[in-house]
C-alpha positions as CSV (number, residue, x, y, z in Angstrom):
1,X,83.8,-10.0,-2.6
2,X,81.0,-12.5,-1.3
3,X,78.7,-9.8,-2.6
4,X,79.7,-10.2,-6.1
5,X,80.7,-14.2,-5.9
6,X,76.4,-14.2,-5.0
7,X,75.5,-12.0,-7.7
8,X,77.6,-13.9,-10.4
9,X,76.6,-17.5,-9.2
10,X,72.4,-16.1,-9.7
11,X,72.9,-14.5,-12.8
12,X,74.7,-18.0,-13.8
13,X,71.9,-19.7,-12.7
14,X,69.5,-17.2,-14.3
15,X,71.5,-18.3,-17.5
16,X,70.6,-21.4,-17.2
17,X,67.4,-21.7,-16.5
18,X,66.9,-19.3,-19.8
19,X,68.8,-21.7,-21.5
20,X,67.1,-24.4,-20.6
21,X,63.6,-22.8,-21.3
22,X,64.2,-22.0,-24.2
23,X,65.9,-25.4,-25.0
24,X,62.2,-27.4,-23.8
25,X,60.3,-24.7,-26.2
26,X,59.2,-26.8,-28.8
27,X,58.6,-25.6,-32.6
28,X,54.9,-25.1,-34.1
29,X,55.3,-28.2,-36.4
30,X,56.7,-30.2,-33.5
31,X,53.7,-29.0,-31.3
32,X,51.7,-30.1,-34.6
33,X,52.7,-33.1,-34.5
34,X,52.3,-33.6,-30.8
35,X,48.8,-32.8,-31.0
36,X,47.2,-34.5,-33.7
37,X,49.4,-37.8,-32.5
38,X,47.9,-37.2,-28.8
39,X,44.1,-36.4,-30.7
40,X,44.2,-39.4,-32.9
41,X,44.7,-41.4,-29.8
42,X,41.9,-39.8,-27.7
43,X,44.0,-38.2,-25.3
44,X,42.1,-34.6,-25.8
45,X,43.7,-32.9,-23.1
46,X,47.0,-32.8,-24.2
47,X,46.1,-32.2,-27.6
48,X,44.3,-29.2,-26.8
49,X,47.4,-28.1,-24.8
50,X,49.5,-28.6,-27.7
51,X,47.0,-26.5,-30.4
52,X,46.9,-24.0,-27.6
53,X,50.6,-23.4,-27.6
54,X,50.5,-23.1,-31.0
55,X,47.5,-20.4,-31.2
56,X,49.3,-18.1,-28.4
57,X,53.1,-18.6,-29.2
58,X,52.9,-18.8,-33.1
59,X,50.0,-16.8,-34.2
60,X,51.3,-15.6,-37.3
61,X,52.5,-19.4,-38.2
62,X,51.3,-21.2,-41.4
63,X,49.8,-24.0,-38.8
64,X,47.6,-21.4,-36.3
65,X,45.1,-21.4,-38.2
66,X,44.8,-25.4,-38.0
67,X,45.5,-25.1,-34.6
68,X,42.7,-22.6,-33.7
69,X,40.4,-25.0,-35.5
70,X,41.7,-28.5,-33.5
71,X,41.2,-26.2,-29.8
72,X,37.4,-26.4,-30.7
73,X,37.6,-30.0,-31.7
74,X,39.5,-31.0,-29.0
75,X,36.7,-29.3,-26.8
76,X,34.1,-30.8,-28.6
77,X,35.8,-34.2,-27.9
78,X,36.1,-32.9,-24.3
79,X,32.4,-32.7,-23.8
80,X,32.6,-29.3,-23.0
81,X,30.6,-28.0,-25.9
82,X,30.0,-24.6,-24.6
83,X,33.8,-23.9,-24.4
84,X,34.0,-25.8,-28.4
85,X,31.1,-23.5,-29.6
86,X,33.1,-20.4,-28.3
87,X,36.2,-21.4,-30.0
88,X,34.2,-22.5,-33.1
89,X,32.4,-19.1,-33.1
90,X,35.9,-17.4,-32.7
91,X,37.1,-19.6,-35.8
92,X,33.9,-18.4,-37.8
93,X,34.6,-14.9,-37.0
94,X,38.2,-14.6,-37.7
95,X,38.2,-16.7,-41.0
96,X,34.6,-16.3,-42.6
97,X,35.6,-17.4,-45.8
98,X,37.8,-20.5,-44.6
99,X,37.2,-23.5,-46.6
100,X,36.3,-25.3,-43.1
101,X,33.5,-22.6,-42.4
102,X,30.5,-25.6,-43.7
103,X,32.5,-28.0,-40.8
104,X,32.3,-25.2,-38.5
105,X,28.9,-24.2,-39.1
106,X,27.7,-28.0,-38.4
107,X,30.3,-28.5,-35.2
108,X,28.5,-25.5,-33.9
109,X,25.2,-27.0,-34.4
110,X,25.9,-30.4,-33.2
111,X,27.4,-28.8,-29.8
112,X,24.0,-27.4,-29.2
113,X,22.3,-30.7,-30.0
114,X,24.3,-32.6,-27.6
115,X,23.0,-30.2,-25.1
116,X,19.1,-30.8,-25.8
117,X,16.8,-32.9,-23.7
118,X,13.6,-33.9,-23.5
119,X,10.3,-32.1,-24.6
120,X,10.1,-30.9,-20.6
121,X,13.3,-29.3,-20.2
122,X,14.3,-26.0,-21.8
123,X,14.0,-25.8,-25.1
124,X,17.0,-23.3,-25.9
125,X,19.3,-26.1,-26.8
126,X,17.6,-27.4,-29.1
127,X,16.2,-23.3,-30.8
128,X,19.7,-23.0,-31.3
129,X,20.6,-26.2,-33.0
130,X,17.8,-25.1,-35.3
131,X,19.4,-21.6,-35.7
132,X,22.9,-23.1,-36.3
133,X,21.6,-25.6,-39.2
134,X,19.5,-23.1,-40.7
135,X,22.2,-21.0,-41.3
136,X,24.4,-23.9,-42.7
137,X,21.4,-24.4,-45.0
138,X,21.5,-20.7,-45.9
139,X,25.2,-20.4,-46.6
140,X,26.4,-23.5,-48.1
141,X,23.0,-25.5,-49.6
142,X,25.6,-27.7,-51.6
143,X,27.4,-28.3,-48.3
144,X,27.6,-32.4,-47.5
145,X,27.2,-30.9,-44.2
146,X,23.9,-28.9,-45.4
147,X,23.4,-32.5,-46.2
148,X,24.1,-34.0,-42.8
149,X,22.0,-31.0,-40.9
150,X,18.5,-32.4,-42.7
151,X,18.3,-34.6,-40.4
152,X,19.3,-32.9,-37.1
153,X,16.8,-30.3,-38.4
154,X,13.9,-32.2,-37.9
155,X,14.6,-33.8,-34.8
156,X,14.8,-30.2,-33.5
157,X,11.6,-29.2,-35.0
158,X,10.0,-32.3,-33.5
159,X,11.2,-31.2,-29.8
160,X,10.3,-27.9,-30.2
161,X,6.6,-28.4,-31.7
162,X,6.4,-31.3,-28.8
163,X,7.5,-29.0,-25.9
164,X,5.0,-26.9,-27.4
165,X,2.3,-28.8,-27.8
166,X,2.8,-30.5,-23.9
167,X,3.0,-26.8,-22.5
168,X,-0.4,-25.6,-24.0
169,X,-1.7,-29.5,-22.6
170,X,-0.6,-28.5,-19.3
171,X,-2.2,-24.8,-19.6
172,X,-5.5,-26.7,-20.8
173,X,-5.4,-29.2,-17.7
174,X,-5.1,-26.4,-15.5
175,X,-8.2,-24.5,-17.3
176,X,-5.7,-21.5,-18.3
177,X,-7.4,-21.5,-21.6
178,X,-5.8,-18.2,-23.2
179,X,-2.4,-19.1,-22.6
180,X,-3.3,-22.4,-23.8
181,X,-4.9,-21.1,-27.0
182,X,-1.8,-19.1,-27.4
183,X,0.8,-22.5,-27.2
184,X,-1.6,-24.4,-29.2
185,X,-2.0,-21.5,-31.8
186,X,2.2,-21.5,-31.9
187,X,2.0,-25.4,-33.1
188,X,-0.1,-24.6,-36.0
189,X,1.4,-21.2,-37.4
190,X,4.9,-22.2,-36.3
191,X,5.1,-25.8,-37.2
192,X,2.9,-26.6,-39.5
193,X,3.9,-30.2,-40.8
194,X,5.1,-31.8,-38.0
195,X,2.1,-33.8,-37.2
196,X,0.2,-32.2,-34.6
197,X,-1.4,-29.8,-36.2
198,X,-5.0,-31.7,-36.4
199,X,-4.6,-32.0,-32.1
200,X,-4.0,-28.6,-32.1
201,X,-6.8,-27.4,-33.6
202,X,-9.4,-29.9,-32.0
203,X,-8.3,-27.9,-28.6
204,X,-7.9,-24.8,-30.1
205,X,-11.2,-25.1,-30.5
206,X,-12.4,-26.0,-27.2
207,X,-10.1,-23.6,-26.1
208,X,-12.0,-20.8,-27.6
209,X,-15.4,-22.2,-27.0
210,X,-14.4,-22.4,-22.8
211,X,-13.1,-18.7,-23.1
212,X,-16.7,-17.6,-24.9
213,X,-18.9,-19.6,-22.4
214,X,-16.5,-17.4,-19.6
215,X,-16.6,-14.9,-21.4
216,X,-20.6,-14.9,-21.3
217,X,-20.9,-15.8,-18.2
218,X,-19.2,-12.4,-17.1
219,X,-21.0,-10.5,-19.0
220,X,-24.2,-11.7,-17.5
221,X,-22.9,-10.7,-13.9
């Protein structure tokens, strides 16, 4: 009798938990709602939260696809740009024709950007802002966000030629010549109006004329 008195008061409580789980699950338009009023007022966290829920407990609702899109803004937001470029990527890849593919295109490039520093630190941040923007360019030319990338564009060509330029300076100042000839050689064919070209050549010059004295010299011996 206790057994079953036991049994009957946890299923009863089972119940009720249920019930009440099930009670605190909130709708995808009420989620909605929670999110872009929690985005609008900065608090990112709880917005992504709220698109999440809607992305894994409504995927085949009329508002996952907004939500997918608001996870990789909310990241972005976040500052944690390689977790918004994932989720941006994913966006890309499931909807390629979206109408918010131009938006995604950019937000993927400006993730990298954020991610650049100066000409002395590694330059992969700022090869794939490049990448991301070219491809912007490419796709939608007409885009106001083809538009927007111009100038991004340049700034990453203008990092990438410096870094350049300053590694084949360092190669020269260490009297590396051929790997200096080589960085210095890169400016020129790779980037050829960015305004370093005529520096370039002056020590592409001297570059070659050091490696033909050397060159002779060993020849001699």
């Amino acid at each position: 009798m206790k057994n079953v008195l036991f049994i009957c008061i946890a299923a009863l409580l089972i119940c009720n938990g249920c019930m009440k789980q099930v009670k605190e699950e909130k709708t995808a338009q009420e989620l909605a709602d929670d999110g872009i009023q929690a985005f609008n007022k900065g608090n990112y966290k709880y917005s992504l939260e709220s698109f999440e829920k809607i992305r894994d407990w409504y995927p085949f609702s009329n508002l996952a696809i907004f939500a997918e899109l608001k996870v990789a803004d909310a990241y972005y937001n976040l500052k944690e740009y390689e977790e918004a470029v994932v989720a941006y990527e994913q966006f890309e890849n499931l909807h390629p024709n979206n109408e918010q593919i131009p938006y995604v295109l950019y937000q993927i490039g400006i993730c990298f950007s954020e991610q650049m520093g100066t000409i002395d630190r590694d330059q992969t941040p700022a090869s794939k802002t490049l990448q991301a923007f070219q491809k912007l360019g490419r796709r939608y030319p007409e885009s106001e966000y083809a538009l927007k990338a111009e100038g991004q564009i340049r700034a990453c060509i203008k990092s990438l030629v410096e870094s350049e330029f300053s590694i084949g300076l360092f190669y020269y100042k260490m009297k590396r010549y051929k790997a200096a000839l080589n960085r210095f050689n890169a400016v020129i064919s790779s980037y050829p109006d960015v305004g370093l070209s005529l520096k370039a050549m002056k020590h592409i010059a001297v570059c070659e004329s050091r490696l033909e004295n050397l060159q002779a010299k060993i020849e001699q011996n």
